[in-house]
N, C-alpha and C positions, 0 to 999 in steps of 0.2 A: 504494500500500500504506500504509494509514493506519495512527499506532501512536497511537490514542486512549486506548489502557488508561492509557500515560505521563501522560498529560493529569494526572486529580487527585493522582496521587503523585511528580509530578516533581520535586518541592524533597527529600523524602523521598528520594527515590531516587537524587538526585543528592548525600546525603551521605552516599552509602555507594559512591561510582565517583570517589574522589581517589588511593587508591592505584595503584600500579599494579600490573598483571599480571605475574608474571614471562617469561612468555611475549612478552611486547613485546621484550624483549633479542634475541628472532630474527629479526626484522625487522630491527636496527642494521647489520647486514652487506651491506644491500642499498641502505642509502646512502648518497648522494655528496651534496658540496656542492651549495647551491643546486636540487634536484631537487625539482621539482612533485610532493606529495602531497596526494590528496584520503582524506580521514578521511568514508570512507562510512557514516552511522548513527551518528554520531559525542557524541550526545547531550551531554552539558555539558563537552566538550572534552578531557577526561580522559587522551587520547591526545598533544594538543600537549605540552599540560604536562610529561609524560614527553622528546618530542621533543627539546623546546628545552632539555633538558639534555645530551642526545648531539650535535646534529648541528642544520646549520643550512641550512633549507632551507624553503622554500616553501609552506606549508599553507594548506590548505581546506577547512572540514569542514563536513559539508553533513549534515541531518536533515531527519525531514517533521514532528518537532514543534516546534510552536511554543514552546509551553512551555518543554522541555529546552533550546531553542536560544535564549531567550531572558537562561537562566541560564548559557549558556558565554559571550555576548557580555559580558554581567556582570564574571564568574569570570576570563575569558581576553581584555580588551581589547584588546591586541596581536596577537588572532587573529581572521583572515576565516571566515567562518561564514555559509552557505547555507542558504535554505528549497529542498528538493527530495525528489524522491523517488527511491531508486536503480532504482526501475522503466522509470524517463522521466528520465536524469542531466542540466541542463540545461547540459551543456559540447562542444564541437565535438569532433569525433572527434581522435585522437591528441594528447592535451592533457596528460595525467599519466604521471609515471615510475612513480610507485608511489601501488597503489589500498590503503588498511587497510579492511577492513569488519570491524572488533570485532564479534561478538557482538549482529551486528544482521539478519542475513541468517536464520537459523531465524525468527524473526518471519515468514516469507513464509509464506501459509496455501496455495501449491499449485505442483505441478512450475511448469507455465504461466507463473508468477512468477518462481520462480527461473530458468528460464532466459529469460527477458525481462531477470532484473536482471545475469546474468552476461555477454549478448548486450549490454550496455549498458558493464558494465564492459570489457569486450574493446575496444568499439566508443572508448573515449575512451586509455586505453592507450597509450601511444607503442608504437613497433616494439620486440619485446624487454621492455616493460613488465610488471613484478612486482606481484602480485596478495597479498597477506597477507591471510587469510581464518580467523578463528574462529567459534564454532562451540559451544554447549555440549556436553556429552558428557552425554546424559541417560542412559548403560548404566551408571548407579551406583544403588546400595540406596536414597540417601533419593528418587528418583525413580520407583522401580521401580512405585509404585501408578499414576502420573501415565501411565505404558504401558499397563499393564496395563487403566485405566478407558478407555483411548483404542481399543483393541479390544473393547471392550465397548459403546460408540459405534461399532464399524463403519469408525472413522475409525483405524486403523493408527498408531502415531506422531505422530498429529495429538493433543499436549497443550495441556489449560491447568493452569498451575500460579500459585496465590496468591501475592499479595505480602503478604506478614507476616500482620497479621489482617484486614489493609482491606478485605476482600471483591473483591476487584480480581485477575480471574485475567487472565495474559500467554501467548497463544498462541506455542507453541516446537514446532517439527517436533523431531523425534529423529532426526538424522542418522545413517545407518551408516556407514564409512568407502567401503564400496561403493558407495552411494549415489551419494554426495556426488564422491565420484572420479570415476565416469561423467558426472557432471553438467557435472565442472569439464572433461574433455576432450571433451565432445560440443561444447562453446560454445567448444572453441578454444583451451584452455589446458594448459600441460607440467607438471604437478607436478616440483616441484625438492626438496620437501621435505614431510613430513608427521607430525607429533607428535601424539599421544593419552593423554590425562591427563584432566585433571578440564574440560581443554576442549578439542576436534579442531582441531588448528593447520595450515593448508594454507597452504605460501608454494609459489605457480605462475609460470609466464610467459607472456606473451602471446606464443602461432601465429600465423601469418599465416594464415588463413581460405583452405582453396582454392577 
């Protein structure tokens, strides 16, 4: 799953992803010293940064662009950082305590993806492993044409919306919580928590697969 739109606007784009989310606060509860995280889609590391002010533990953040990840090794020198894609994760099975995929997962352009990339997540997951999953929440007004032209393409939910004036549109599925909930227990995982705001927050666990 290639995120080439990132390519010409990465420097751009990555000085508007130093803050953080407040939503990252819900994840703090789910770790423990020294605990393996991979920051899946993790673009110019945004996620550590936050990290290594709470809690001290193991990161790995892995992207498929080059570009963006060439700016977190920059930005974040102390931090390990991967070329991958979460389609094809390239880490042995049960390897991470906890997966984060920020606001990188709607980027998949079909079911087929998405569960290939949750089948992936599951598959690296230690036994019991926490899944923190966001998600934009395109069910708001300044979105609402970015629906509506996407059924008018025949394509349901399948947007693209612009980045600033650049001419540069980023393909975003519109998650429904129904969705996105059967998706995450078909591949194997318990929702333990679920928030809906200006972004869909799912913190899950890995099943054991029977």
């Amino acid at each position: 799953m290639a995120t080439s739109f990132y390519t010409p606007i990465a420097k751009e784009f990555s000085q508007t992803r130093h803050s953080p989310w407040p939503e990252f606060n819900l994840l703090l509860p789910y770790l423990k010293p020294n605990f393996k995280l991979l920051d899946l889609g993790c673009g110019n590391g945004r996620l550590y940064k936050f990290l290594k002010k709470h809690k001290k533990i193991s990161y790995l953040g892995m992207d498929n662009n080059k570009r963006l990840l060439a700016l977190a090794k920059k930005e974040k020198p102390s931090a390990r950082f991967l070329f991958g894609d979460m389609t094809k994760i390239p880490s042995k099975s049960d390897s991470f305590d906890i997966i984060a995929c920020v606001a990188a997962f709607h980027h998949l352009p079909s079911k087929k993806l998405r569960l290939q990339a949750l089948s992936e997540m599951h598959r690296i997951l230690k036994k019991n492993g926490v899944l923190f999953l966001t998600n934009w929440n395109l069910f708001q007004p300044k979105y609402k044409k970015y629906i509506w032209l996407s059924y008018l393409r025949l394509r349901p939910r399948d947007t693209f919306i612009p980045w600033s004036d650049s001419g540069i549109k980023r393909y975003y599925h519109a998650f429904t919580t129904k969705e996105l909930s059967k998706l995450l227990q078909k591949s194997g995982f318990r929702i333990i928590h679920c928030e809906i705001g200006r972004n869909l927050v799912y913190i899950c666990q890995k099943l054991s697969k029977s």
